[in-house]
MDTraj code that builds the backbone (N, CA, C; nanometers):
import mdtraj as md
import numpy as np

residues = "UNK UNK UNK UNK UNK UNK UNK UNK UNK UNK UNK UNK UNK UNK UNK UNK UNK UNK UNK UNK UNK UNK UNK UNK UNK UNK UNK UNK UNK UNK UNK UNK UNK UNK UNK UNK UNK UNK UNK UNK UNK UNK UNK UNK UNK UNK UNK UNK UNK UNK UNK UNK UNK UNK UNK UNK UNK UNK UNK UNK UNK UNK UNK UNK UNK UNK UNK UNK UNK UNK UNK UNK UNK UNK UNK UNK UNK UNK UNK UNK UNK UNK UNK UNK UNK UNK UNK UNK UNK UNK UNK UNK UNK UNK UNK UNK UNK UNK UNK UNK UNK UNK UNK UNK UNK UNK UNK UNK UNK UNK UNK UNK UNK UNK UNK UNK UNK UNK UNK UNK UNK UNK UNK UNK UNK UNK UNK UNK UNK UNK UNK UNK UNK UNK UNK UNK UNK UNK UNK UNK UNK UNK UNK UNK UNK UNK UNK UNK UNK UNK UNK UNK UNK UNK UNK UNK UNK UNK".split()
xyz = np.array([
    [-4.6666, -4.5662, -6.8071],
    [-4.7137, -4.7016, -6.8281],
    [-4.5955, -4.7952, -6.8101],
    [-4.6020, -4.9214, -6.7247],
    [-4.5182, -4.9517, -6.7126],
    [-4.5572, -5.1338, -6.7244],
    [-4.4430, -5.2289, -6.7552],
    [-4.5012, -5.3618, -6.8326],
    [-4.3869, -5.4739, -6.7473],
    [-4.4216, -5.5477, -6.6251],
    [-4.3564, -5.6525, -6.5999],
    [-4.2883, -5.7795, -6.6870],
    [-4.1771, -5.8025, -6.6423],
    [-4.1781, -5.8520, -6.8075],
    [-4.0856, -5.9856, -6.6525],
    [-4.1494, -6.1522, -6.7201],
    [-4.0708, -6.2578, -6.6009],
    [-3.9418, -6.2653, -6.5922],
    [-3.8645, -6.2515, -6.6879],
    [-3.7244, -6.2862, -6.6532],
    [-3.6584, -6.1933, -6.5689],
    [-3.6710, -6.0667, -6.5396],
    [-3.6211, -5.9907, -6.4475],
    [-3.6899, -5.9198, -6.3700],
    [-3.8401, -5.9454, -6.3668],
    [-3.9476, -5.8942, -6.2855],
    [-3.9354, -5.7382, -6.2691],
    [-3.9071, -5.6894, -6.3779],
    [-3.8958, -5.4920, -6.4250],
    [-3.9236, -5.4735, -6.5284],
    [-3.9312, -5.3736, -6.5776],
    [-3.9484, -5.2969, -6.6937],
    [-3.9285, -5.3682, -6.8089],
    [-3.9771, -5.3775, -6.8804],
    [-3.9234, -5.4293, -7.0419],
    [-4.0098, -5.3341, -7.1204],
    [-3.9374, -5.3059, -7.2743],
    [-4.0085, -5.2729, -7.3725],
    [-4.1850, -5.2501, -7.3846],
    [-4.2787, -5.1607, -7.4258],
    [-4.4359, -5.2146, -7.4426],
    [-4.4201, -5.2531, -7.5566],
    [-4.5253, -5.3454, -7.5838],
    [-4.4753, -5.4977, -7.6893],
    [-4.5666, -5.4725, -7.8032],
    [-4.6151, -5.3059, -7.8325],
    [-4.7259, -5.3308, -7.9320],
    [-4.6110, -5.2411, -8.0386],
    [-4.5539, -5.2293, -8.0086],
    [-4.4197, -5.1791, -8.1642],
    [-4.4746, -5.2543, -8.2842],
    [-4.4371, -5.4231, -8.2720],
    [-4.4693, -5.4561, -8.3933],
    [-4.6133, -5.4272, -8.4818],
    [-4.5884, -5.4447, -8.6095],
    [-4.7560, -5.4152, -8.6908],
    [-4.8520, -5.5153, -8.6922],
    [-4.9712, -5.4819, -8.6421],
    [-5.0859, -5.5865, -8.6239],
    [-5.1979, -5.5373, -8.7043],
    [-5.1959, -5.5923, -8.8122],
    [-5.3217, -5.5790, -8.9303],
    [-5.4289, -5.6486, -8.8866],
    [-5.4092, -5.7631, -8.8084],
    [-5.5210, -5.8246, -8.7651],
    [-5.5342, -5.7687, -8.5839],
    [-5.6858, -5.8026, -8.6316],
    [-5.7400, -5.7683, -8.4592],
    [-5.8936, -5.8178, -8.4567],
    [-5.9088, -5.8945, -8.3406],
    [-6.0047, -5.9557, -8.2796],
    [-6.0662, -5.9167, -8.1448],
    [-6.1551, -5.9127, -8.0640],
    [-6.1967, -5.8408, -7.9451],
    [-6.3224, -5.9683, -7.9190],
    [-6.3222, -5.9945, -7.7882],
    [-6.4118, -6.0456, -7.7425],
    [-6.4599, -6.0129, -7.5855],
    [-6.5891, -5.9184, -7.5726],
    [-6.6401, -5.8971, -7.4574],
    [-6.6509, -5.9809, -7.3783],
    [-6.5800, -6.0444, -7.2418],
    [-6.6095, -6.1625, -7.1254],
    [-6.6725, -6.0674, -7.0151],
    [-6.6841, -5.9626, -6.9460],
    [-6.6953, -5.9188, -6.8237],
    [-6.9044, -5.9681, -6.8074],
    [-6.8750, -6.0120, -6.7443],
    [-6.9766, -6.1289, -6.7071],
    [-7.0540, -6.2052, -6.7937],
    [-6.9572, -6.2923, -6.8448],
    [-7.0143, -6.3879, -6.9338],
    [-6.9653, -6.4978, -6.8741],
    [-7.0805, -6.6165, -6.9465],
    [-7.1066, -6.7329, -6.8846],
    [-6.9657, -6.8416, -6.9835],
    [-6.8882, -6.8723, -6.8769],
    [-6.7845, -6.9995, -6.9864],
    [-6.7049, -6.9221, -7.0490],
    [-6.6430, -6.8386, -6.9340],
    [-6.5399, -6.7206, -7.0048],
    [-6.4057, -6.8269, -7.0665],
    [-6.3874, -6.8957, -6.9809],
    [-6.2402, -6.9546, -7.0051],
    [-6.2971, -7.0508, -7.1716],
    [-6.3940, -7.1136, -7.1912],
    [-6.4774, -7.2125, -7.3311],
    [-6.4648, -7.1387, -7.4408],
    [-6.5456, -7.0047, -7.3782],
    [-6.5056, -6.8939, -7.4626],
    [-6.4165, -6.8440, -7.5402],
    [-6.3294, -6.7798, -7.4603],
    [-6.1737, -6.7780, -7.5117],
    [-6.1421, -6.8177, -7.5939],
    [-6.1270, -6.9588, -7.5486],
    [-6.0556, -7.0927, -7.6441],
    [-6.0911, -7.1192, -7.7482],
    [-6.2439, -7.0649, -7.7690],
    [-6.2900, -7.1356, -7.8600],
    [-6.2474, -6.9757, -7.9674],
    [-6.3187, -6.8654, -7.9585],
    [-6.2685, -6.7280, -8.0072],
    [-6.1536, -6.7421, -8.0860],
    [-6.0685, -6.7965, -7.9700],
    [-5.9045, -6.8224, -8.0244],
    [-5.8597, -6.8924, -8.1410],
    [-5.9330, -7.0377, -8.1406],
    [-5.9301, -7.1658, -8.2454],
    [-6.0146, -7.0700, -8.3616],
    [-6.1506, -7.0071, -8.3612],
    [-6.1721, -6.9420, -8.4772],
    [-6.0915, -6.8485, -8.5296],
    [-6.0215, -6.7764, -8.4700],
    [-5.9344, -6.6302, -8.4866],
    [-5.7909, -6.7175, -8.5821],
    [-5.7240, -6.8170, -8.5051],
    [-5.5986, -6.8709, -8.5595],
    [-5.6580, -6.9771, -8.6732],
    [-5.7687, -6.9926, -8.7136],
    [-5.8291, -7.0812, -8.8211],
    [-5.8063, -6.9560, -8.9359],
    [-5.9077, -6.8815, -8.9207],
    [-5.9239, -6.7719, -8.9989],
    [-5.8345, -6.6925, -9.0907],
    [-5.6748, -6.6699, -8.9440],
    [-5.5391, -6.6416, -9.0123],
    [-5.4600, -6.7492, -9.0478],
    [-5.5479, -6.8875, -9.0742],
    [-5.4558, -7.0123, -9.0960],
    [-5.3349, -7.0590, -9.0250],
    [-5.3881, -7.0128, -8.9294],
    [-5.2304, -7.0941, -8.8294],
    [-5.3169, -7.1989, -8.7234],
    [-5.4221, -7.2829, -8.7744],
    [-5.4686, -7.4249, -8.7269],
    [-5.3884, -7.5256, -8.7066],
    [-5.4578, -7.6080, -8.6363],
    [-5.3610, -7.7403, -8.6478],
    [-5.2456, -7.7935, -8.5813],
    [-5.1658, -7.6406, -8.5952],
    [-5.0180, -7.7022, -8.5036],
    [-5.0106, -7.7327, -8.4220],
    [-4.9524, -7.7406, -8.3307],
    [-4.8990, -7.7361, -8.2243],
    [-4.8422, -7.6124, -8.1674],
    [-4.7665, -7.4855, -8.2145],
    [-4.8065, -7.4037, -8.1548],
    [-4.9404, -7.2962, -8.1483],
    [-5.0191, -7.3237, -8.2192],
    [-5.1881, -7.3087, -8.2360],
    [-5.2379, -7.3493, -8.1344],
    [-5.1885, -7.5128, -8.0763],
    [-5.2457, -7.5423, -7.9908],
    [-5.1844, -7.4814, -7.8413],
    [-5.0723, -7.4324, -7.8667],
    [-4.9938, -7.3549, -7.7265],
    [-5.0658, -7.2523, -7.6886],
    [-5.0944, -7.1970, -7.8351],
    [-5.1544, -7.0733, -7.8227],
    [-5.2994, -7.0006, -7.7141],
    [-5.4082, -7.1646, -7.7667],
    [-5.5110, -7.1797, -7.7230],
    [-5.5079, -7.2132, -7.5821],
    [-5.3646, -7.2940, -7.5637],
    [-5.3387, -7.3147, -7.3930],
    [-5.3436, -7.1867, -7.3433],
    [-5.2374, -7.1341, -7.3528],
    [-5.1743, -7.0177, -7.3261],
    [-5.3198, -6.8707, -7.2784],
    [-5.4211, -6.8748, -7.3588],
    [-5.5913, -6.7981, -7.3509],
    [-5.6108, -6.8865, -7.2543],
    [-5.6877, -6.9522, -7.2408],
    [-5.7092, -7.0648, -7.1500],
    [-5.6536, -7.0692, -6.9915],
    [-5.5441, -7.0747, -6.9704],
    [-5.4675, -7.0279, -6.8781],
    [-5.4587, -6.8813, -6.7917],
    [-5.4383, -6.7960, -6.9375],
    [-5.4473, -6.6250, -6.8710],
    [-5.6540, -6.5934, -6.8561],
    [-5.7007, -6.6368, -6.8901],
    [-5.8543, -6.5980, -6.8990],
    [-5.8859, -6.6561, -6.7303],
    [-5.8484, -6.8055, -6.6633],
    [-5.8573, -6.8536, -6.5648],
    [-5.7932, -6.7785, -6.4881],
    [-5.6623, -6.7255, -6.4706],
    [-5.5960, -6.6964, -6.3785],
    [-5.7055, -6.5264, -6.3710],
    [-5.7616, -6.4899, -6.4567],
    [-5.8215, -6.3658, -6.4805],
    [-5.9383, -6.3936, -6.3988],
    [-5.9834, -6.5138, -6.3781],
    [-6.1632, -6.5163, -6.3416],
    [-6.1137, -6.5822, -6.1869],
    [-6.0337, -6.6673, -6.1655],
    [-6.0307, -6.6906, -6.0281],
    [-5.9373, -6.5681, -5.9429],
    [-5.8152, -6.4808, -5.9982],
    [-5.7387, -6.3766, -5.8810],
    [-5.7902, -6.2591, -5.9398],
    [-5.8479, -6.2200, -6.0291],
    [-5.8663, -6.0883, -6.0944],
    [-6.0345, -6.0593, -6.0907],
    [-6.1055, -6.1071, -6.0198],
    [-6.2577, -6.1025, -6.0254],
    [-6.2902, -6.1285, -6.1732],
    [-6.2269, -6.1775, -6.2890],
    [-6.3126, -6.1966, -6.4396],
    [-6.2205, -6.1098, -6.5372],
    [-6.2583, -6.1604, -6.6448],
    [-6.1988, -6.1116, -6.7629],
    [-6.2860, -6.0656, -6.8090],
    [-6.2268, -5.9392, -6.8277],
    [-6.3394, -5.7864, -6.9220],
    [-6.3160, -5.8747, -7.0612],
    [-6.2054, -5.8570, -7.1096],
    [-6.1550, -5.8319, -7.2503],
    [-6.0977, -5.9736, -7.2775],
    [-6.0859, -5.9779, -7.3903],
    [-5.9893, -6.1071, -7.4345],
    [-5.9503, -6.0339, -7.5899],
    [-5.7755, -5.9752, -7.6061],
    [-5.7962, -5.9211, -7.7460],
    [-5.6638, -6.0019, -7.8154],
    [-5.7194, -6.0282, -7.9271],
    [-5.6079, -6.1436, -8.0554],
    [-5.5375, -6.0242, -8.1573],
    [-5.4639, -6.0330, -8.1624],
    [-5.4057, -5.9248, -8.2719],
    [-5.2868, -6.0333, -8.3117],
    [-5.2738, -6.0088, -8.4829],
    [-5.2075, -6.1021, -8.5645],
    [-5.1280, -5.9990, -8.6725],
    [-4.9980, -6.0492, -8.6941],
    [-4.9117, -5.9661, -8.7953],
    [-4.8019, -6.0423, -8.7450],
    [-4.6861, -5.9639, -8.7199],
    [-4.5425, -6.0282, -8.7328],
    [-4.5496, -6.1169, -8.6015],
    [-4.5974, -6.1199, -8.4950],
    [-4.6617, -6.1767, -8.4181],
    [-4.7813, -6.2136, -8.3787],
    [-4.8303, -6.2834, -8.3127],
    [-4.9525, -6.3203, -8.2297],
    [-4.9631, -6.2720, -8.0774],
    [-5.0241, -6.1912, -8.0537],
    [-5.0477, -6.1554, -7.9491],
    [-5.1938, -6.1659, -7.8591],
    [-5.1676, -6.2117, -7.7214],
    [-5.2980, -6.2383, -7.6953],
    [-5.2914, -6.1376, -7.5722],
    [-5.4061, -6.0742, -7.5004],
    [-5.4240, -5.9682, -7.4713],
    [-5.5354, -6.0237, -7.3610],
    [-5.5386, -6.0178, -7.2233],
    [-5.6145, -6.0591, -7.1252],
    [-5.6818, -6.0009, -7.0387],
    [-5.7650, -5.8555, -7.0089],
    [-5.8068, -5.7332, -6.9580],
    [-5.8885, -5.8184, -6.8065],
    [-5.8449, -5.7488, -6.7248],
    [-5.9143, -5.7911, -6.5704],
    [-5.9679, -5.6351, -6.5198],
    [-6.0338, -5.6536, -6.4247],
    [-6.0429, -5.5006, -6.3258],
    [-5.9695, -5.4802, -6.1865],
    [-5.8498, -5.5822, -6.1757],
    [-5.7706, -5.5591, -6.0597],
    [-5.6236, -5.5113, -6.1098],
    [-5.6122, -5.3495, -6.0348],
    [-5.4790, -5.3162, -6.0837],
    [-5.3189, -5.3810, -6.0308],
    [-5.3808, -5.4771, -5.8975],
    [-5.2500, -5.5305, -5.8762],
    [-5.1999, -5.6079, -5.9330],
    [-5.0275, -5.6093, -6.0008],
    [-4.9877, -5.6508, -6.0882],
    [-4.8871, -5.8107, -5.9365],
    [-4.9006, -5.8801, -6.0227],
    [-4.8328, -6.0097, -5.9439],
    [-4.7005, -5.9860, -5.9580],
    [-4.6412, -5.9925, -5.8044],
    [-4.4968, -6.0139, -5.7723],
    [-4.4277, -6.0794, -5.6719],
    [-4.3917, -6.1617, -5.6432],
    [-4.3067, -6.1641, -5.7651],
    [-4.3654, -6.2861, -5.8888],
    [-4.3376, -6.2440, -5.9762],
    [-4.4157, -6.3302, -6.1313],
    [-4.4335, -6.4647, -6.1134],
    [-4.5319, -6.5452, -6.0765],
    [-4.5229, -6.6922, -6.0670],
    [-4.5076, -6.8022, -6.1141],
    [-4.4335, -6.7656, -6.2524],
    [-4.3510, -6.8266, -6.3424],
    [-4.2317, -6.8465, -6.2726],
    [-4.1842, -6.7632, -6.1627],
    [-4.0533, -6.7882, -6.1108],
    [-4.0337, -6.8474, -6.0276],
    [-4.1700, -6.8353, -5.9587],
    [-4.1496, -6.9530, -5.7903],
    [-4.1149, -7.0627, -5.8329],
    [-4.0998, -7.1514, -5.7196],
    [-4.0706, -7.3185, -5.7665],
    [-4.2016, -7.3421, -5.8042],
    [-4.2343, -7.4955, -5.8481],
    [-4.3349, -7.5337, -5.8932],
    [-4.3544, -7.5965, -5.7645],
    [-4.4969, -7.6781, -5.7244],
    [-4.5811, -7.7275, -5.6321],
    [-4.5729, -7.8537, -5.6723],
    [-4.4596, -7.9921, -5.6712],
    [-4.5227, -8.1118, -5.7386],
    [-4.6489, -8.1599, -5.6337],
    [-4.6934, -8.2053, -5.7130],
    [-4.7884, -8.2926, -5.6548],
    [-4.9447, -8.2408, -5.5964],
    [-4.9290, -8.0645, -5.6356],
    [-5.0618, -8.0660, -5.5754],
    [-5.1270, -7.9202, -5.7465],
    [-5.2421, -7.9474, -5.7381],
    [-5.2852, -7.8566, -5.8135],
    [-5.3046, -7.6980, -5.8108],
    [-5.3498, -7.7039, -5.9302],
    [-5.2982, -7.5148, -5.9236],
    [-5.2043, -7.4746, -5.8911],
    [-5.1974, -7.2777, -5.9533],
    [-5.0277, -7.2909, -5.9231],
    [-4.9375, -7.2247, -6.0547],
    [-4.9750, -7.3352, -6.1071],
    [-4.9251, -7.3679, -6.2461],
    [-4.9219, -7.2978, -6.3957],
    [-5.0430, -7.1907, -6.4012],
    [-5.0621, -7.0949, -6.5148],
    [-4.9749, -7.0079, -6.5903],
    [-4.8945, -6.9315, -6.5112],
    [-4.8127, -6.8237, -6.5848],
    [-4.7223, -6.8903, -6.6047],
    [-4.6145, -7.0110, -6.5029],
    [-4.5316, -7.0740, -6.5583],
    [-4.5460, -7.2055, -6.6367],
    [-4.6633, -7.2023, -6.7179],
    [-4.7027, -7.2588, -6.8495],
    [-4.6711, -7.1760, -6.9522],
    [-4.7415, -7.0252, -6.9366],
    [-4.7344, -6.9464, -7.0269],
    [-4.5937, -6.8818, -7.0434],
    [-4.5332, -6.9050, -6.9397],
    [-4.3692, -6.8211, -6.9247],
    [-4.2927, -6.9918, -7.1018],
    [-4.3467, -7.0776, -7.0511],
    [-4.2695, -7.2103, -7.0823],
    [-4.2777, -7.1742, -7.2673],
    [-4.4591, -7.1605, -7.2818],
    [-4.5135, -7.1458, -7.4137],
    [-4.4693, -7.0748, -7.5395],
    [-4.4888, -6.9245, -7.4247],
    [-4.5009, -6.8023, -7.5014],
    [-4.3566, -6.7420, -7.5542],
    [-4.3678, -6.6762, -7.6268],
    [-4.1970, -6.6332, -7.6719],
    [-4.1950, -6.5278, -7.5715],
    [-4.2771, -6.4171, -7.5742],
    [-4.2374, -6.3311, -7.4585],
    [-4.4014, -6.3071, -7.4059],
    [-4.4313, -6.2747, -7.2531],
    [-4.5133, -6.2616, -7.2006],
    [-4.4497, -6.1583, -7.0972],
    [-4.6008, -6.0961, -7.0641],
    [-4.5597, -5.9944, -6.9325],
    [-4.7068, -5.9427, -6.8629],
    [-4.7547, -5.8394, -6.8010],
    [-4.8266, -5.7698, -6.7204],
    [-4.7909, -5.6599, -6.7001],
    [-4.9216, -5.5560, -6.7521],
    [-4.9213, -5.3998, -6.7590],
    [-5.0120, -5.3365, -6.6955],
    [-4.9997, -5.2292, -6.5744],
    [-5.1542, -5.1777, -6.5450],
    [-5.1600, -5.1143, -6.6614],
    [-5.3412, -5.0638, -6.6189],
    [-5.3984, -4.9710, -6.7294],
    [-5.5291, -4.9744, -6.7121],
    [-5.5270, -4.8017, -6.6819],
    [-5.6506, -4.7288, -6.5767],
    [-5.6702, -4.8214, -6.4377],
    [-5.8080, -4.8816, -6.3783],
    [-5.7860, -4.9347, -6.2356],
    [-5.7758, -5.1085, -6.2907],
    [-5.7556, -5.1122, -6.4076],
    [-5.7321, -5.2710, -6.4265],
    [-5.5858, -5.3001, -6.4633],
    [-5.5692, -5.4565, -6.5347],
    [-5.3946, -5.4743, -6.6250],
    [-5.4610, -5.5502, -6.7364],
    [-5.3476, -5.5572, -6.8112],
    [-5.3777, -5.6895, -6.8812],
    [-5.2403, -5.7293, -6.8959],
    [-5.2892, -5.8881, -6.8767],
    [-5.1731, -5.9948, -6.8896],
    [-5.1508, -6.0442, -7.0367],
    [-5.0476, -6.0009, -7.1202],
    [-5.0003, -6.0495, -7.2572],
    [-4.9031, -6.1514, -7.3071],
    [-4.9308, -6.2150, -7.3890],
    [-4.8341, -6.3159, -7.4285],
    [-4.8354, -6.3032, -7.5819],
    [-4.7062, -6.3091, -7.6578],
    [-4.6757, -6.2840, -7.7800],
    [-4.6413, -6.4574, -7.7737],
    [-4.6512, -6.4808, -7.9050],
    [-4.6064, -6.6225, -8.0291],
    [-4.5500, -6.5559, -8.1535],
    [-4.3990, -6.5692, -8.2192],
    [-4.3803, -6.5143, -8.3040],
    [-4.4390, -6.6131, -8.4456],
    [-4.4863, -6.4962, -8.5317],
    [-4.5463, -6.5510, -8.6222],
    [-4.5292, -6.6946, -8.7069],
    [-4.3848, -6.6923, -8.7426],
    [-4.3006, -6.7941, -8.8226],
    [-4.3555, -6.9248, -8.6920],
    [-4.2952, -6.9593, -8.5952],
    [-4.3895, -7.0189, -8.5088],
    [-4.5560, -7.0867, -8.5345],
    [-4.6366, -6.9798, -8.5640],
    [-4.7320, -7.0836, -8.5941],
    [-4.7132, -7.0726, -8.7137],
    [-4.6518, -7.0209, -8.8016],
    [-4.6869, -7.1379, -8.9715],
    [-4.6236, -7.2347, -8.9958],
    [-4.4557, -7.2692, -8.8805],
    [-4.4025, -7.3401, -8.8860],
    [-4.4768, -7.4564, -8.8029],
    [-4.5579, -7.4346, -8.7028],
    [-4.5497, -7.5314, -8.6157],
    [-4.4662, -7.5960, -8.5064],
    [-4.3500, -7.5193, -8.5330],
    [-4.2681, -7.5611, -8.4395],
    [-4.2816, -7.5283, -8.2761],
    [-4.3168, -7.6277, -8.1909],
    [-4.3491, -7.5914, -8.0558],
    [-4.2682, -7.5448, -7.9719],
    [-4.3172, -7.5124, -7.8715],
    [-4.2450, -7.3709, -7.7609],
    [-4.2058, -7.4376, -7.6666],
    [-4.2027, -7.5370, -7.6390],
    [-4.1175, -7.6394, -7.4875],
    [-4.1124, -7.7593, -7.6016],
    [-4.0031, -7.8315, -7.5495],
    [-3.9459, -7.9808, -7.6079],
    [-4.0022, -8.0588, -7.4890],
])
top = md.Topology()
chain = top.add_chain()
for i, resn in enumerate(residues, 1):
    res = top.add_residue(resn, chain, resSeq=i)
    for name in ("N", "CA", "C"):
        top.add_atom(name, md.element.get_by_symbol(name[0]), res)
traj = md.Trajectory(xyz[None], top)
């Protein structure tokens, strides 16, 4: 098993070491308003563990939002959408295409002026660490928020 990780487009660590007491699952593979969905899943899930409100809550919800789209327009759809909460926040993005993106498009330049484009190097900007793992003929694209983060509120780009 092997986990793209953006800053050096290789190998890094698999990121489920830390302990996740919490866990959430939401079936998308052909559902209607996958990306509404998500978001909304998400805002109940980070209500629930009380990390509402902030601003990185609200990164967070970007951050689903972003990987669920990039899932339904290059990945034919998002199977899975999974939340797991403990020393981190982790969000968890299941597609059925095993090709993993390279090079990571957090790294290209950006496109001013024209749309799209823009997703992973949102989530590269957001997330404390993010990456992409196959697994079986699909991947999923992950992004961690460390916990202290959302109770602090303190946001992930200035």
């Amino acid at each position: 098993m092997q986990t793209i990780g953006p800053d050096t487009g290789g190998p890094v660590p698999d990121a489920r070491g830390p302990a996740f007491p919490q866990l959430r699952r939401l079936a998308l593979r052909d559902a209607f308003r996958q990306v509404a969905r998500g978001r909304q899943f998400t805002r109940e899930a980070l209500e629930d563990w009380g990390w509402d409100g902030r601003d990185t809550a609200e990164d967070a919800v970007l951050v689903v939002s972003e990987l669920v789209t990039n899932a339904k327009l290059h990945a034919g759809g998002c199977h899975e959408l999974m939340l797991r909460a403990g020393d981190v926040f982790r969000v968890e993005v299941y597609d059925g295409r095993g090709e993993l993106p390279r090079p990571l498009p957090a790294l290209r330049p950006g496109r001013p002026g024209r749309p799209g484009g823009h997703g992973l190097r949102l989530v590269h900007l957001l997330a404390d660490r993010w990456g992409v793992q196959a697994i079986g003929r699909g991947k999923v694209v992950w992004a961690e928020f460390d916990a202290e983060r959302l109770r602090t509120g303190r946001p992930g780009c200035a």
